[in-house]
VONURO-898602 format. One line per 10 residues: number of its first residue (from 1); their letters; for each residue x, y, z of N, C-alpha, C, O. Coordinates in steps of 0.05 Angstrom, whole numbers, plus 5000, padded with zeros to 4 digits. Layout:
# residues N
NUM = A = X Y Z X Y Z X Y Z X Y Z ~ ... .
# end
This chain:
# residues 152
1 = XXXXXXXXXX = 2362 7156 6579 2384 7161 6597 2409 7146 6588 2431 7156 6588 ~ 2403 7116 6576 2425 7101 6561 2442 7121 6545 2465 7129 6549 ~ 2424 7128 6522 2423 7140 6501 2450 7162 6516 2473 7160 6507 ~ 2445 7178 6531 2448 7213 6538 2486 7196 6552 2508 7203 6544 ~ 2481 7178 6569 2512 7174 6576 2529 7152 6559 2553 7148 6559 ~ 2515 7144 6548 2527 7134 6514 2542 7153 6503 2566 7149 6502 ~ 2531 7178 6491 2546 7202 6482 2569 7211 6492 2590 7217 6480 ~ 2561 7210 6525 2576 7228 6534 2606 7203 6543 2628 7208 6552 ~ 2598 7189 6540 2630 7158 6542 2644 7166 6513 2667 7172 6510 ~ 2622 7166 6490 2639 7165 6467 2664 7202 6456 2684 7209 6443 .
11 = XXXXXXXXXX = 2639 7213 6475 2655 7241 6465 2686 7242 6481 2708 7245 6472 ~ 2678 7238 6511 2711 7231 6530 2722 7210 6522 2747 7213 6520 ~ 2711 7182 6513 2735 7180 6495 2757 7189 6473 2781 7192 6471 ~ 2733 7193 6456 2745 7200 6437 2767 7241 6441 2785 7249 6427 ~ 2757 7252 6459 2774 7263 6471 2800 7268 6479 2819 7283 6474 ~ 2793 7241 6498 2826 7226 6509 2842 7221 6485 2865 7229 6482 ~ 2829 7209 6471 2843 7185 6442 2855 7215 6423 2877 7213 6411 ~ 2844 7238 6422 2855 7264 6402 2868 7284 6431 2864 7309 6431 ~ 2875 7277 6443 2884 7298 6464 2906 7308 6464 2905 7329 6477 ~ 2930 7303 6455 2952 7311 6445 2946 7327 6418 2955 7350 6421 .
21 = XXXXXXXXXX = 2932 7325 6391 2931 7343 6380 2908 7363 6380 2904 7378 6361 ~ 2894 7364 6400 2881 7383 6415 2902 7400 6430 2902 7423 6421 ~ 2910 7398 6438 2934 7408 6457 2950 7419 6442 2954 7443 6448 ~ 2968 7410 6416 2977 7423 6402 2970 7439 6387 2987 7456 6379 ~ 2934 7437 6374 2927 7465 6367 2923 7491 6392 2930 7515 6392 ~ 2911 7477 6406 2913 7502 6434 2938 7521 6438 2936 7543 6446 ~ 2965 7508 6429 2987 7514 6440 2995 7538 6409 3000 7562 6409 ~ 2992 7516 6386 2998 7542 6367 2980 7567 6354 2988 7584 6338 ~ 2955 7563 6365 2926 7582 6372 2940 7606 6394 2941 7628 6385 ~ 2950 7603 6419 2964 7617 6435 2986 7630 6430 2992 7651 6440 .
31 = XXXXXXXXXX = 3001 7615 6412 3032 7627 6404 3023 7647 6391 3030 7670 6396 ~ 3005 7641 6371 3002 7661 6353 2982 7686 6371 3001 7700 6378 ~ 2961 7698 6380 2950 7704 6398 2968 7724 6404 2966 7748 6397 ~ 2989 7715 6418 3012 7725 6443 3028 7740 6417 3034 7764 6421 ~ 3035 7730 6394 3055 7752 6377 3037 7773 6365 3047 7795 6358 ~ 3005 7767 6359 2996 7786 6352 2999 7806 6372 3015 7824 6366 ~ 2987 7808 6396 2985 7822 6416 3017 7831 6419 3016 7855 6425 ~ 3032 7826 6418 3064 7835 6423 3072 7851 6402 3091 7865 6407 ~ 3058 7852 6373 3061 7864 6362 3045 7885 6356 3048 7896 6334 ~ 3023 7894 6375 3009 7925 6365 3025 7938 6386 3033 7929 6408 .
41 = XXXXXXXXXX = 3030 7964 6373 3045 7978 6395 3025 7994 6416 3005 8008 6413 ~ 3036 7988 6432 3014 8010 6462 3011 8038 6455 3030 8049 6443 ~ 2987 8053 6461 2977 8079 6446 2961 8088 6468 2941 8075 6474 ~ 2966 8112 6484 2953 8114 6504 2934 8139 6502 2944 8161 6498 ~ 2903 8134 6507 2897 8166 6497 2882 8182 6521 2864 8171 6533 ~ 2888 8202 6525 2881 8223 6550 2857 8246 6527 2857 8257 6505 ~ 2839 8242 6552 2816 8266 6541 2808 8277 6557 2814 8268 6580 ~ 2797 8295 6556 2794 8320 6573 2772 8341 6558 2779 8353 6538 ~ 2734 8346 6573 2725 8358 6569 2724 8386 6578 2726 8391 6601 ~ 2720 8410 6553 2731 8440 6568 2698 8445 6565 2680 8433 6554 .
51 = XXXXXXXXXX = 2700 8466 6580 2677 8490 6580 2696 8517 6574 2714 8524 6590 ~ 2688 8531 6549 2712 8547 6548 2682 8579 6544 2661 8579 6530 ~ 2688 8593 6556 2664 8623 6548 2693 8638 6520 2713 8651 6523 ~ 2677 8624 6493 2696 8631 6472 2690 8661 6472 2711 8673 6470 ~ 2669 8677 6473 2662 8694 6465 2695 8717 6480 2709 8734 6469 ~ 2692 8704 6510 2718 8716 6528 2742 8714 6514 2752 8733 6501 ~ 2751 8696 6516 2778 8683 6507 2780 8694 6479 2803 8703 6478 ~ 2770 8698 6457 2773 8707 6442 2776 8738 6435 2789 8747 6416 ~ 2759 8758 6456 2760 8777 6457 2787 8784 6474 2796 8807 6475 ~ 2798 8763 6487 2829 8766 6497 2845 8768 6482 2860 8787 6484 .
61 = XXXXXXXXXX = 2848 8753 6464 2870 8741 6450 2870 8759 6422 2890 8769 6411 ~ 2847 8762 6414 2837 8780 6390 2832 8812 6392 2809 8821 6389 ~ 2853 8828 6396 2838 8855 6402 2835 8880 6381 2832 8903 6386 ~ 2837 8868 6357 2827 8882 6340 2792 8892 6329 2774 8878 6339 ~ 2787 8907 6316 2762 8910 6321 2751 8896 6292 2727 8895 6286 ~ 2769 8888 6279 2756 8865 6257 2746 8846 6254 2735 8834 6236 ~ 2754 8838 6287 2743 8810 6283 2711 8812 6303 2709 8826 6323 ~ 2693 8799 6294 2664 8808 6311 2660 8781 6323 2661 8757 6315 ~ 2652 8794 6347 2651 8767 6370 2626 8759 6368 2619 8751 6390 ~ 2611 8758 6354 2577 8747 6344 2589 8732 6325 2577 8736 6304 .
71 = XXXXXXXXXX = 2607 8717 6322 2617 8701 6304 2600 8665 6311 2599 8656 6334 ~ 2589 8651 6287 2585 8620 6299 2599 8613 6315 2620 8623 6323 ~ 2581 8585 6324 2605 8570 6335 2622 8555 6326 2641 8546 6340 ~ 2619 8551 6300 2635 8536 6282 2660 8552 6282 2683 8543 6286 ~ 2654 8582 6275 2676 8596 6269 2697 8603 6296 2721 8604 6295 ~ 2677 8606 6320 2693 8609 6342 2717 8585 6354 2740 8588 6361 ~ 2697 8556 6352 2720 8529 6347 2746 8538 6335 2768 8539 6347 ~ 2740 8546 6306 2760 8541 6285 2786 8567 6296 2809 8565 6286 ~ 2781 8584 6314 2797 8608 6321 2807 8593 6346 2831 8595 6350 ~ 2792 8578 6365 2804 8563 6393 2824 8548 6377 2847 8551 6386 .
81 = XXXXXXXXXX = 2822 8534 6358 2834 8505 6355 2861 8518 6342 2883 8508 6348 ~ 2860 8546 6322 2888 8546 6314 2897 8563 6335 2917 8576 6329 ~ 2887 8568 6369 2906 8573 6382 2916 8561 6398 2932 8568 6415 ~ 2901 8530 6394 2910 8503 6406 2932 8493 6394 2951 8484 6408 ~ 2934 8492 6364 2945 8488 6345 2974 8500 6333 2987 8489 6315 ~ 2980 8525 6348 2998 8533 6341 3014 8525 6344 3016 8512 6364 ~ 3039 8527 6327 3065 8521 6335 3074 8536 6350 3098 8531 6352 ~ 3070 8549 6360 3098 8571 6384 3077 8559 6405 3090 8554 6425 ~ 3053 8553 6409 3046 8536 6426 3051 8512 6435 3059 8505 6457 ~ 3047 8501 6415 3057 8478 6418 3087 8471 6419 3096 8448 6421 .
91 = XXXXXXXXXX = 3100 8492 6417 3133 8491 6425 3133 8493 6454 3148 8476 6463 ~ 3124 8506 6470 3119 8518 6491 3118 8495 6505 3137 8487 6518 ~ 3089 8479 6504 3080 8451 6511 3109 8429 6503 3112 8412 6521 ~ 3123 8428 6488 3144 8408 6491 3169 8426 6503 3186 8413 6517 ~ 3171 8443 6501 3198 8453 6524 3183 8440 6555 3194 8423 6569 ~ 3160 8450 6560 3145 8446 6593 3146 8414 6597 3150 8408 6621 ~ 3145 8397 6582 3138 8373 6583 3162 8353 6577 3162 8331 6587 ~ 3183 8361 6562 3197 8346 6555 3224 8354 6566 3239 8365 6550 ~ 3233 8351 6591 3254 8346 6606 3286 8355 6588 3305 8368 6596 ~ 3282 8344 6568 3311 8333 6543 3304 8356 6523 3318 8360 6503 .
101 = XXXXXXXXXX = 3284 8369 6528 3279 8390 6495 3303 8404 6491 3310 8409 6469 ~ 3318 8414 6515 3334 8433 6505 3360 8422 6485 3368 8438 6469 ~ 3369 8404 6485 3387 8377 6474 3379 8373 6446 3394 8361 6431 ~ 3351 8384 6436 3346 8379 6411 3349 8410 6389 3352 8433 6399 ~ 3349 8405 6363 3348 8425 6345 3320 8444 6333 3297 8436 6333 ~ 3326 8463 6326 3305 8467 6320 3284 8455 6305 3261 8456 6314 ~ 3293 8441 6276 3284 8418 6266 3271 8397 6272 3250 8388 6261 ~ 3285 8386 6293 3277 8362 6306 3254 8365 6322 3238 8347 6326 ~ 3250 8400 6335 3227 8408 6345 3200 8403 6342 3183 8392 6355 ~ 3206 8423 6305 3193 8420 6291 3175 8400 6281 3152 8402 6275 .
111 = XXXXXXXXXX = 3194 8377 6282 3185 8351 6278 3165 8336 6293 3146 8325 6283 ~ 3171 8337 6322 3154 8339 6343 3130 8350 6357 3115 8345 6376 ~ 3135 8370 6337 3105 8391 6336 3092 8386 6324 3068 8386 6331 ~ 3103 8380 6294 3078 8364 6278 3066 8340 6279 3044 8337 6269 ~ 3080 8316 6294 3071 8299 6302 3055 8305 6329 3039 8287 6336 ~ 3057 8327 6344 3033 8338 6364 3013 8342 6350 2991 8334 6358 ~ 3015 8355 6328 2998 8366 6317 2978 8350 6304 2954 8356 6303 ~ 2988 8330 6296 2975 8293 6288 2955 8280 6309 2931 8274 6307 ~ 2972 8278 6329 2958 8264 6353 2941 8278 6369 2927 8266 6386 ~ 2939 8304 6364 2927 8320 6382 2898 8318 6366 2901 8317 6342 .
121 = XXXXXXXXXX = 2863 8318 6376 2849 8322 6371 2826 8340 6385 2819 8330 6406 ~ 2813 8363 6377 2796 8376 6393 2775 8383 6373 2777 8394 6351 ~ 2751 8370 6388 2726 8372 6371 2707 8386 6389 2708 8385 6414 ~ 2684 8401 6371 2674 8421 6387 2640 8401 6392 2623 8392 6376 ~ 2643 8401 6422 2620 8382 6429 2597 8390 6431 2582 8370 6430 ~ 2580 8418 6433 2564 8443 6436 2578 8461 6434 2601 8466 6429 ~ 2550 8476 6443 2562 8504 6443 2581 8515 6461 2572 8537 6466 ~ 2600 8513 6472 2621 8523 6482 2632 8506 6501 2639 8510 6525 ~ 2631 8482 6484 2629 8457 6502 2659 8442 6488 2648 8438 6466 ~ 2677 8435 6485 2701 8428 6467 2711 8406 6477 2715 8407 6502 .
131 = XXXXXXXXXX = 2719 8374 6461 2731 8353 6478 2765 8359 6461 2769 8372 6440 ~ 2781 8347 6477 2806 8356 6467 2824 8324 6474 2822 8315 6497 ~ 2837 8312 6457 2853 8289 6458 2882 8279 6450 2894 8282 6428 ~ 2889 8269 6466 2921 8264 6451 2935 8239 6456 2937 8234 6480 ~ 2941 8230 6447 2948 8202 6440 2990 8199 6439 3007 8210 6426 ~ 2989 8181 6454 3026 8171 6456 3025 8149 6466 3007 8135 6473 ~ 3045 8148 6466 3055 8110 6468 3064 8112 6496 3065 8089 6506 ~ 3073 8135 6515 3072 8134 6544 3054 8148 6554 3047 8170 6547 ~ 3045 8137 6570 3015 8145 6581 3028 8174 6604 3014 8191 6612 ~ 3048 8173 6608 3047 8191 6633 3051 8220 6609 3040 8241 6612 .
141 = XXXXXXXXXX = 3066 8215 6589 3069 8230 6567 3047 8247 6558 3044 8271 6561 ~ 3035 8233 6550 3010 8240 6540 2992 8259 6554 2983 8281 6548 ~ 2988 8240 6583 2981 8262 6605 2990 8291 6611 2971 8307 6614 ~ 3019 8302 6614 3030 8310 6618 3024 8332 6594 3023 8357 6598 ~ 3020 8318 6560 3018 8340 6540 2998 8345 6545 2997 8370 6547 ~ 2977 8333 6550 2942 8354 6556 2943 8367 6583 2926 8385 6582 ~ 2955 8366 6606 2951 8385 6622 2966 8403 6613 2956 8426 6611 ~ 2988 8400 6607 2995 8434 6599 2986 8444 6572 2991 8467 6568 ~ 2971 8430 6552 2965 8444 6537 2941 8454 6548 2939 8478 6544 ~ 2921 8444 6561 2903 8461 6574 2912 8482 6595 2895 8498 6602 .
151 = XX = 2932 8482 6603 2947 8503 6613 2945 8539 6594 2934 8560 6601 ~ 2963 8530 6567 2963 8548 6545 2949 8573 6555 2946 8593 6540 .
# end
């Protein structure tokens, strides 16, 4: 028992006796901490699982008789996603969402579309099962692009 509060005298001393540069590593351990964190920028991501009957939706959108609706599901994905994907879609979705679109150029649109087109992710989860994601630095933003692109 000597032994056990022996230790524990010499460790609070010696404590006390380094406590100022304890304190000062604490302090520049935190500074640093606080600028990392101040420096990742905020990224906010909204997901949203669909149930989509592709076989439908595609026989909507598709009414030619070339295309055969016994198609995979790989291939059926790949026909949802470039109509997720589109640009006159995805123009659509930033006129609906972005308050200021009309103030911009066509270009600048453009620009904005492809960076939708970046952030936007939809992977096919089963069979007619699709998760869909989009990522911005304002969360209400972001929100706002996945409900109306599930709108589309």
């Amino acid at each position: 028992m000597n032994r056990i509060s022996f230790y524990i005298n010499f460790f609070y001393k010696e404590l006390c006796d380094k406590k100022w540069s304890f304190l000062v590593i604490a302090w520049i351990i935190s500074l640093c901490g606080i600028l990392v964190i101040t420096l990742i920028p905020n990224q906010y991501k909204t997901k949203a699982g669909i149930s989509i009957d592709t076989d439908r939706l595609l026989s909507q959108v598709v009414r030619s008789n070339t295309v055969s609706l016994e198609q995979s599901t790989r291939a059926q994905a790949q026909k949802v996603s470039q109509i997720i994907y589109s640009t006159e879609n995805l123009l659509r979705v930033l006129r609906n969402v972005n308050q200021e679109s009309y103030k911009l150029t066509r270009t600048e649109e453009l620009l904005i579309v492809q960076r939708m087109q970046e952030d936007l992710n939809f992977v096919n989860v089963g069979r007619d099962y699709y998760e869909l994601s989009y990522v911005h630095s304002d969360p209400q933003m972001a929100f706002d692009t996945l409900k109306e692109i599930l709108n589309i």
